[in-house]
C-alpha positions as CSV (number, residue, x, y, z in Angstrom):
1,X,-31.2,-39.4,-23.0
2,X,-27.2,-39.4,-22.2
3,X,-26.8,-36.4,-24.9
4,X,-29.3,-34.6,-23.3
5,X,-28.1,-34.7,-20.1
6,X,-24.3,-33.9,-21.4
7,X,-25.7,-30.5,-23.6
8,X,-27.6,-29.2,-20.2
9,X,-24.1,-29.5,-18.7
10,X,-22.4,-27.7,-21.6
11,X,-25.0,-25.2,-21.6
12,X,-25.0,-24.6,-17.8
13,X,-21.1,-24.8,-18.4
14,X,-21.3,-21.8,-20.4
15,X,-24.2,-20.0,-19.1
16,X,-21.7,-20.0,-15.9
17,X,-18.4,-19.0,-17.9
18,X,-20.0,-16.1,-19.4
19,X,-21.1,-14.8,-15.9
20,X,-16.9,-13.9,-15.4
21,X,-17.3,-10.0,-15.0
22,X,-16.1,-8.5,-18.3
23,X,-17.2,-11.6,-20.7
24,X,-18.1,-10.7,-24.0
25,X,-18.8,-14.3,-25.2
26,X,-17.7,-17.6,-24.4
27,X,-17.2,-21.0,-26.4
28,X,-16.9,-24.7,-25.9
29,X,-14.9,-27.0,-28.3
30,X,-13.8,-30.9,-29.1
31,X,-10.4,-31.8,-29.4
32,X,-11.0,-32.0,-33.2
33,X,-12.5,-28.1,-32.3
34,X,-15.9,-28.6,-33.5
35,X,-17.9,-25.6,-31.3
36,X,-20.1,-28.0,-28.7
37,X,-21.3,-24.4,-27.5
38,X,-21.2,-20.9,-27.5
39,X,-22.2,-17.3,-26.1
40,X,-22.4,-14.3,-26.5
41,X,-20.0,-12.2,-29.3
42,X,-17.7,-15.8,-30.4
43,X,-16.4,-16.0,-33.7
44,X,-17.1,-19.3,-35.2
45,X,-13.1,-19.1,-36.8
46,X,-12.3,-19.1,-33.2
47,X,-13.0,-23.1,-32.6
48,X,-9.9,-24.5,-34.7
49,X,-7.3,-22.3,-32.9
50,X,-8.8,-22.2,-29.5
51,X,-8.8,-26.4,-29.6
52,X,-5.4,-26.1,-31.3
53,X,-4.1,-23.6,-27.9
54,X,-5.1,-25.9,-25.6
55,X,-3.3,-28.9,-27.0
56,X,-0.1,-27.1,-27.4
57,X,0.0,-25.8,-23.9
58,X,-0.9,-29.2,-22.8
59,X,2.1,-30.5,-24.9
60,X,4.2,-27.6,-22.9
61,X,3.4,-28.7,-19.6
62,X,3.5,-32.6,-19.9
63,X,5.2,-32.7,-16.8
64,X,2.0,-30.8,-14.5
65,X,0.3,-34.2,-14.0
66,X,-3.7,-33.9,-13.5
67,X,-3.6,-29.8,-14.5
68,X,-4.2,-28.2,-17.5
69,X,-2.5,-24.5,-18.0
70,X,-4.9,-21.7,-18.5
71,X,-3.5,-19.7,-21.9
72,X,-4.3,-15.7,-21.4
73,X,-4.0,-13.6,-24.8
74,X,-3.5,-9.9,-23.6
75,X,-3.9,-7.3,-26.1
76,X,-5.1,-3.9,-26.5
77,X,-8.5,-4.6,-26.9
78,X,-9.2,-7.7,-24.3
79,X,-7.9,-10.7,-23.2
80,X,-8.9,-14.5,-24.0
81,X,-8.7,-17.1,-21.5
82,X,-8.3,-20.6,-22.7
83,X,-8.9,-24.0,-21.1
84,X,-9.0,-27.9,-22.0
85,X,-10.9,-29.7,-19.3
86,X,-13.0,-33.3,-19.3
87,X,-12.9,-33.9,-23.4
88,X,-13.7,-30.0,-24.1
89,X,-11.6,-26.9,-24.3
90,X,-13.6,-23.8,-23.4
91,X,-12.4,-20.1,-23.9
92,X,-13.9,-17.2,-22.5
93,X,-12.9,-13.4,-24.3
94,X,-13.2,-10.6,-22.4
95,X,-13.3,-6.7,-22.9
């Protein structure tokens, strides 16, 4: 029943992310970045480095206690936001 009630929230969670005007896809990842969830055009190499991001930046700003930065990857052809919040990273790529 508890797992249930935690994938309805992950699934809401991303049914909600991918809503961000411009969102081409969204995914949700463990620490160990094993996908939890995803939508959308996500490509399943993206878990290991998007988990990995998160941790780094958290490293970077050990001093920011209780807030974790938001990573934005600009390029030419979109930008990815990136995220680690409550035991899950999520990253949202937009066009």
């Amino acid at each position: 029943m508890e797992g249930s009630k935690m994938e309805k929230a992950l699934e809401k969670h991303i049914e909600e992310t991918c809503r961000v005007p411009g969102a081409t896809g969204a995914i949700c990842v463990d620490q160990h970045g094993l996908i939890l969830s995803s939508r959308g055009q996500v490509s399943k190499y993206a878990a290991g480095p998007v988990a990995y991001l998160a941790q780094q930046a958290a490293t970077l700003n050990s001093q920011s206690y209780g807030s974790s930065p938001v990573i934005v990857i600009d390029t030419q052809n979109g930008k990815t936001l990136i995220k680690q919040e409550e035991g899950f990273t999520t990253a949202v790529f937009k066009s």
